[in-house]
N, C-alpha and C positions, 0 to 999 in steps of 0.2 A: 413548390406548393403554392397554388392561390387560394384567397380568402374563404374560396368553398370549400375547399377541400381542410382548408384548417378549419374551420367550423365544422364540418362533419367531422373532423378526427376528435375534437375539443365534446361536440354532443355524446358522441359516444361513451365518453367519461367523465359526463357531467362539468364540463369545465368552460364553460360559453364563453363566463362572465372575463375570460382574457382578453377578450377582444371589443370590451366596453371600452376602450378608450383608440379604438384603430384608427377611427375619421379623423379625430385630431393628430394623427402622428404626420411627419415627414415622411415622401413617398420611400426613403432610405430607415428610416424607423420600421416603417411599414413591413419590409422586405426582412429586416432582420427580425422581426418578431414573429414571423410565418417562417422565416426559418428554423428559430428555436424549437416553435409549436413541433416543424417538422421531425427534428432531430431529437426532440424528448419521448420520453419513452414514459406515457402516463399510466403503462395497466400495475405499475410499481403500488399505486394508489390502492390497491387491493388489498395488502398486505396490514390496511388499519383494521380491517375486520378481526384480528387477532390482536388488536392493542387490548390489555389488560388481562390476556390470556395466562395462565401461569408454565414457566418456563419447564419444558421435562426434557428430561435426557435420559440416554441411557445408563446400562451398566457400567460405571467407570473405574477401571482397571490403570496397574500402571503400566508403562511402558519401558522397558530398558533403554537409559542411551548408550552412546558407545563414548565411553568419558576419555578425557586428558590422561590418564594414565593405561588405558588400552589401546589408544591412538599411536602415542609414542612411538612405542616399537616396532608399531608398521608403517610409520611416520614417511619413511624415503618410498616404500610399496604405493602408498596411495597415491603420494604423489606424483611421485612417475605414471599412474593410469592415470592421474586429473592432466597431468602434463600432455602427455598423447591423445584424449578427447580435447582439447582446446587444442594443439595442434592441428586436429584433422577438422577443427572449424565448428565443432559440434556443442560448443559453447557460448550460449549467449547473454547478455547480461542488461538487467529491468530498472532501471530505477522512478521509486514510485513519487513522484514531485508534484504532485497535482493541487495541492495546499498551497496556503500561504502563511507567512511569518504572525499574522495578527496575536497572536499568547506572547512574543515576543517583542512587541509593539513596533511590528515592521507592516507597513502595507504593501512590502513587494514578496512576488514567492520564496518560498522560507528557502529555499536553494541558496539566494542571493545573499542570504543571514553571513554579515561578517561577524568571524567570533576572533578575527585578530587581536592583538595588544598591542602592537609594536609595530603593524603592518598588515593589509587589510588580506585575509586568508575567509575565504569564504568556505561554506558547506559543499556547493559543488565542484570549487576544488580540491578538497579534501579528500572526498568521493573519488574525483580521475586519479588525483596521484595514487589513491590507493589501487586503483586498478590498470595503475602504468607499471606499479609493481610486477603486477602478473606478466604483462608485458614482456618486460626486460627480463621475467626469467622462464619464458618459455617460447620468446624469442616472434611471437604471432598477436596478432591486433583481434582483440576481441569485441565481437560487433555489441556495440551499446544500443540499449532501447533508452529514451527520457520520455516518459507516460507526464504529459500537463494537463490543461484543463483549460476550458473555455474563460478562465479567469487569471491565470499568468502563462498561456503559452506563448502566446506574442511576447513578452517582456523576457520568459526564459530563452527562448533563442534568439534574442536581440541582446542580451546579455554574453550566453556563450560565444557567439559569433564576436564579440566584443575583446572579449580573453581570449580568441583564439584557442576555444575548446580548454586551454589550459593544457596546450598541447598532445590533444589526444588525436589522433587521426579524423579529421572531420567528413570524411567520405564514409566513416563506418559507424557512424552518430545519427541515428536516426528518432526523430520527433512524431507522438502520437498522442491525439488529444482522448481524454477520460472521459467515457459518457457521461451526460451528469443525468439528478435526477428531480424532479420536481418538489419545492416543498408546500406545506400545505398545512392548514390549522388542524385543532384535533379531530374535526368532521371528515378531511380528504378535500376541501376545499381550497384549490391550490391558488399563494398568493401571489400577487402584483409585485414586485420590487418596483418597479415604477412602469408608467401606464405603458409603454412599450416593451416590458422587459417580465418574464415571469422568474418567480424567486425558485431560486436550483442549488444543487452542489453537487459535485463531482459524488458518485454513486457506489462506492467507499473502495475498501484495499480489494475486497474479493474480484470488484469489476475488471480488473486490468487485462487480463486475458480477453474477455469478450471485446472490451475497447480494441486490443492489439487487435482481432481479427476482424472487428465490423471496418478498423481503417484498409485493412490489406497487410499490418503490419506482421502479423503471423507468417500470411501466405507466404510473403518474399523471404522470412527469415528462413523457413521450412525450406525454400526453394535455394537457399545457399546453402542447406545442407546441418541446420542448428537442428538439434536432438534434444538438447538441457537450456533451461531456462532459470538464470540465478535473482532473484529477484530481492528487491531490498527499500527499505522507506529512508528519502533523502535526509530523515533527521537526522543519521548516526554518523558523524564524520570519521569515527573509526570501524565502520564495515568494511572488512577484507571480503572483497569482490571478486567471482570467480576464481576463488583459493582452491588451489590443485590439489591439495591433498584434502578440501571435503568435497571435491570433485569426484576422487578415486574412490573415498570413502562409500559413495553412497552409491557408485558404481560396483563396488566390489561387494557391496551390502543386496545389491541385484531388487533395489526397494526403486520406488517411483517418483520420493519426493527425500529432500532431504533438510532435515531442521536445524539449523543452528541454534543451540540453549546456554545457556547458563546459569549457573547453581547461583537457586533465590538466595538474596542474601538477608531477607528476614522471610517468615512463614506466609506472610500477605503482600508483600513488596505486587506492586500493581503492573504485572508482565502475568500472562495468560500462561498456566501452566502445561507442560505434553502429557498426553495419555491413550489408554487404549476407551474408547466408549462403546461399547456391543462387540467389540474384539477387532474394531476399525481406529487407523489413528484417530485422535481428535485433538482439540486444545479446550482447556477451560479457563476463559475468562476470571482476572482475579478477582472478579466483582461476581461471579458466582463461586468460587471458593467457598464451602459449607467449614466450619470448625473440622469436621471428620477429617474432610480430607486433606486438609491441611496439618491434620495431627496423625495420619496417618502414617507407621514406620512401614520401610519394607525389610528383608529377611537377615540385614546385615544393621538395621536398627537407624535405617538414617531413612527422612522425609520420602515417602514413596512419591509424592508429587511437588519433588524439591531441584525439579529443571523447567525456567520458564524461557520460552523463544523471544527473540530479539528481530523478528521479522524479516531474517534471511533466509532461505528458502530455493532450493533448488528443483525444478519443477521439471519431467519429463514430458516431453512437448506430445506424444503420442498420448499419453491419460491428459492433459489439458484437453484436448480435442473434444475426445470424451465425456468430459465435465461438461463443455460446449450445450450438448446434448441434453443434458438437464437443466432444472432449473435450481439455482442457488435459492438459501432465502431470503428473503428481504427483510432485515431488520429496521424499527420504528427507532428513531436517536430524538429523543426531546433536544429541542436547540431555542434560541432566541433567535426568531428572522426577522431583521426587518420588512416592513410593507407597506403599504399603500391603505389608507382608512376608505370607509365607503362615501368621506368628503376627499375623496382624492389629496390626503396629505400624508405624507412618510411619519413612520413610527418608527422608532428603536425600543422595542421591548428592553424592560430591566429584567426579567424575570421568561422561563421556557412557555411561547407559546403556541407549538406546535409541532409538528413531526420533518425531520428529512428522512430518506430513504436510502439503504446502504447494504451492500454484500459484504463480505467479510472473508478475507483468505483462510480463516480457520475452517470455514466449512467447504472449501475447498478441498484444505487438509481430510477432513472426516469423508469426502467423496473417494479416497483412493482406500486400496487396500493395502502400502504397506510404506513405512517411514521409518529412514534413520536420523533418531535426534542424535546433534552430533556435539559435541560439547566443547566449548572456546572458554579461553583465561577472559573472564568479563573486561579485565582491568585493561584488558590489548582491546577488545573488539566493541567494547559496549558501553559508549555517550551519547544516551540520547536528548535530543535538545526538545522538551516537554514543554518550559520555563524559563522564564528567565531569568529566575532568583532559586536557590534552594534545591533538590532535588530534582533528577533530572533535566538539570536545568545548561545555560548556557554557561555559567559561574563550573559548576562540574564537569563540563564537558573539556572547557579549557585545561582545568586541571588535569583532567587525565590525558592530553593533548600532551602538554610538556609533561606527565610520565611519561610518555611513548617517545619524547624525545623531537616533538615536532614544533619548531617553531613559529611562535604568536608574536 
């Protein structure tokens, strides 16, 4: 893209004033700041005309999982079908790493976050070994996606390549960066991070799909034969990845996506609870949680919306495609961004002043028509690193680290 053509893309959506500081950049400043123009995707900017909108939804209904004690029994069934689709290569697996450690006071991506004690075990080794597991017991290398971001992809594959993947087959590791998305005060005017660089972030969890496919990374997985897509966010170092028997589960359940939950363990505990909304899955956010629903029993007297997901998620790559086709929404996130004042000096807000722009795998979920949430013992599968003190935090996660018998 040159300068005309970034300026017409920039007029069209109001956003000239990016290119107030071009003359002064370095002809390599230059170049990467026409590139970003290129590769941002500004009609996201749309989406402020419903800031302050109040939030509706539908009919919300609850949804049955298929809990730990109906799993059981058909515990060796499932997993012999999850064991035979990963064998036959139709198994692929997402992890969503596009972040960075900053709530943990790291400046490197939060992958990198060692949570050793005794010897430095980081998050995305936690992540392969667990997926080395699947490995060794069905005997086939299953192809990994790592989704970055234009803010630690270089440092994430200059790290892995570093650990030698942490021994996982480096031929079937494959790297794809997160589109990101523009941020911008509360008018849609998008700011400077500094005179060459406009202010972005990776354009949330919903986006990972369209990223996979705008790089090619779909096509090629498609074209070796991937059907499931298990996907998962790099904070939880006990996500069992590509787990065969919720493999078979949600195979045998003949549904399109499949949820991993687990039972809240207070009535507001902040994990998005599952459910039916207009008689399609959906999830609701624990920060729309009304008292009702929350007090709400179902027929056997126990919380009807008392399973919340944990961001594992197994995606049939044919209804992905699909979703392709539509548009997701774009939610408004108040954030604090830094930027550039109109004397050309950086600011760090103390306080939110203005909007990033984010899809969300929940409404992903609400696009398909049929989902099995599938229910895991929290205490095996579910640390996630929020904090770094207190609740969900990195202090907890260790802990449950050595319950599960893994050395820090």
């Amino acid at each position: 893209m040159n300068y005309q053509e970034a300026y017409q893309k920039l007029e069209k959506y109001g956003q000239t004033h990016l290119l107030k500081y071009y003359e002064e950049l370095t002809t390599a400043s230059q170049e990467k700041l026409l590139s970003q123009i290129e590769e941002t995707d500004f009609s996201v900017l749309s989406a402020i005309k419903n800031s302050g909108a109040p939030c509706t939804r539908g009919k919300i209904t609850p949804l049955k999982a298929l809990e730990i004690k109906d799993i059981e029994p058909r515990k060796a069934e499932f997993t012999a079908l999850g064991i035979e689709a990963i064998r036959a290569g139709k198994v692929g697996a997402v992890i969503l790493a596009g972040g960075m450690g900053t709530r943990l006071g790291s400046d490197k991506p939060k992958g990198l976050y060692n949570i050793g004690l005794n010897k430095p075990v980081y998050i995305f080794q936690r992540l392969i070994e667990n997926l080395l597991d699947v490995v060794e017991q069905t005997g086939t290398i299953v192809p990994l996606y790592i989704m970055t971001s234009d803010k630690n992809n270089d440092e994430t594959i200059a790290f892995m390549k570093e650990h030698n993947y942490f021994g996982y087959d480096k031929n079937n590791v494959t790297f794809f960066k997160q589109e990101m998305a523009p941020a911008s005060d509360y008018n849609g005017k998008v700011f400077l991070e500094e005179k060459g660089l406009i202010a972005s972030s990776p354009n949330g969890n919903g986006g990972w799909y369209a990223s996979m496919d705008k790089n090619g990374v779909a096509k090629a997985a498609k074209a070796r034969g991937v059907e499931w897509l298990n996907i998962f966010n790099v904070d939880n170092p006990l996500q069992r990845i590509a787990d065969p028997c919720f493999v078979g589960a949600t195979i045998d359940a003949a549904c399109v996506v499949g949820a991993k939950v687990v039972h809240k363990n207070t009535r507001d505990e902040k994990v998005g609870a599952i459910c039916l909304e207009d008689g399609r899955p959906s999830i609701v956010e624990y920060y729309d949680m009304t008292d009702e629903l929350m007090d709400a029993k179902d027929e056997n007297g126990n919380p009807a919306y008392g399973f919340g997901v944990i961001m594992n998620y197994l995606f049939k790559v044919k209804s992905l495609d699909e979703i392709l086709e539509k548009k997701l929404e774009i939610h408004l996130v108040e954030k604090k961004i830094p930027y550039l004042n109109d004397e050309s000096k950086p600011v760090n807000p103390t306080e939110p002043n203005g909007y990033k722009y984010e899809m969300l795998a929940l409404d992903m979920i609400h696009q398909l028509d049929s989902c099995l949430p599938y229910e895991v013992v929290r205490e095996y599968e579910f640390a996630p690193i929020k904090n770094l003190t207190g609740v969900d935090s990195v202090e907890s996660a260790r802990e449950l680290c050595l319950k599960n018998g893994i050395e820090l």
